[in-house]
C-alpha positions as CSV (number, residue, x, y, z in Angstrom):
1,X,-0.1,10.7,70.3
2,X,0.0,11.6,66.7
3,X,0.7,15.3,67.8
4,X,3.5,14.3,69.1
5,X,4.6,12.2,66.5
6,X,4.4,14.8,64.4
7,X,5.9,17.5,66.2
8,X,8.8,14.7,67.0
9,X,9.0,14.8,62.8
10,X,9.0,18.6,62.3
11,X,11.4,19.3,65.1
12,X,13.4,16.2,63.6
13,X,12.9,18.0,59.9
14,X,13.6,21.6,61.2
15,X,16.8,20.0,62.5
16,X,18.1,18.0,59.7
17,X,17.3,21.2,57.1
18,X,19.3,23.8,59.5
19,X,22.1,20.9,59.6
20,X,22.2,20.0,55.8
21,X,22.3,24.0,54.5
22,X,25.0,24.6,57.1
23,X,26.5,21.5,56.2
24,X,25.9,22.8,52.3
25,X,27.1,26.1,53.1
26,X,30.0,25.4,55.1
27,X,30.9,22.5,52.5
28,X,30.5,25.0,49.6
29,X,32.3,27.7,51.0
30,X,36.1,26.5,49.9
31,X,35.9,23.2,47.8
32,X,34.2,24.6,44.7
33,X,36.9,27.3,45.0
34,X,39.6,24.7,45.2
35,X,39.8,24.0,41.4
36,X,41.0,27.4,41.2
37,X,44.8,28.7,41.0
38,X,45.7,29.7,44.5
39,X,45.9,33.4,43.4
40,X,42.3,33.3,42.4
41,X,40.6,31.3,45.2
42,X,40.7,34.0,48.0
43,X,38.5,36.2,45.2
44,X,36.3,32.8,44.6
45,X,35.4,32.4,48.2
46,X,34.4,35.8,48.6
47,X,32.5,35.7,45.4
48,X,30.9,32.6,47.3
49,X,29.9,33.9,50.2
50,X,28.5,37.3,48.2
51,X,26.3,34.2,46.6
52,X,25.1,33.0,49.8
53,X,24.0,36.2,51.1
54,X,22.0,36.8,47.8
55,X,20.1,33.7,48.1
56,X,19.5,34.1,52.1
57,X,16.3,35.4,52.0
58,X,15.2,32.7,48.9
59,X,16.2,30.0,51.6
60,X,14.3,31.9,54.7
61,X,11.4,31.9,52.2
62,X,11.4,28.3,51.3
63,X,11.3,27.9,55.3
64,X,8.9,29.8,55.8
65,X,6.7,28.6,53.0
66,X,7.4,25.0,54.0
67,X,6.8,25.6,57.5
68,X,3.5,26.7,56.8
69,X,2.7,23.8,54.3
70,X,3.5,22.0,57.2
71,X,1.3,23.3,59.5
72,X,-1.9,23.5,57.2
73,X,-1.3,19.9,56.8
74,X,-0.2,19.8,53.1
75,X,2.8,17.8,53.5
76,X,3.8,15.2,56.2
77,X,7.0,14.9,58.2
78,X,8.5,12.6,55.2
79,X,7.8,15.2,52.3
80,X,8.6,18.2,54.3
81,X,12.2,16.7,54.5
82,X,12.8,15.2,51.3
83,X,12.0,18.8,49.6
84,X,14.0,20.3,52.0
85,X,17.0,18.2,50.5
86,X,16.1,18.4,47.5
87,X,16.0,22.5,47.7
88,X,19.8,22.6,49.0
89,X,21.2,20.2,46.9
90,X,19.4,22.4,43.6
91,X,20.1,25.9,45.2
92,X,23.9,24.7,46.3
93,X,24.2,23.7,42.3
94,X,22.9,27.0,41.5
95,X,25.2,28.9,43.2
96,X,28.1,27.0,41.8
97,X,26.9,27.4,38.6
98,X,26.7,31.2,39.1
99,X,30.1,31.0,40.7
100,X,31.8,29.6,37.6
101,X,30.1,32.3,35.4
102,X,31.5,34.9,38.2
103,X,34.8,33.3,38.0
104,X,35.0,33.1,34.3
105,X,34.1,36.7,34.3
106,X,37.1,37.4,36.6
C-alpha cells in the first residue's frame, strides 16, 4: 500500500514539475518581454528562448538528480515537489535577470 502511495506522489510530483516549468516557460516566454518598446520585444523573446535552451540541460539535471533522490529514499513525495517549485520559480528569476542584462546590452 505504501508503494503505491508513493508512486501515486511521484507520478503526482513528476506531473505537477512538467506542468509548472511549461507553465513557467510558456509564461516567461512573452510577459517579461512586454515591458519592452514593441521594436525591441521580438529581439527580447528570442533572447528568451536562447535563455531557455541554455538552461535545458541544468533543468534535465535537477530531474534527474531529484529523481534519483527520490528513489534512494532521501526525500518524500512532499519535498520532492516543494523543491521542484522552488527550482523554477529561482531559475525563471534567473533567466529574467539575465534577460535584462541581455536587453540592456542591446
Amino acid at each position: 500500500m505504501k508503494k503505491h502511495i508513493d508512486q501515486y506522489w511521484f507520478g503526482l510530483s513528476a506531473l505537477l514539475f512538467s506542468s509548472f516549468l511549461t507553465t513557467s516557460v510558456s509564461w516567461a516566454v512573452d510577459p517579461p518581454c512586454d515591458k519592452y518598446p514593441s521594436a525591441k520585444q521580438a529581439r527580447c523573446a528570442e533572447i528568451w528562448k536562447e535563455l531557455n535552451k541554455e538552461d535545458a540541460p541544468i533543468i534535465a539535471q535537477f530531474g534527474l538528480d531529484q529523481q534519483q533522490r527520490r528513489e534512494e529514499g532521501k526525500i518524500n513525495a512532499q519535498q520532492h515537489l516543494a523543491e521542484n517549485m522552488i527550482f523554477i520559480k529561482k531559475s525563471t528569476e534567473k533567466r529574467i535577470e539575465r534577460l535584462k542584462e541581455r536587453m540592456t546590452n542591446e
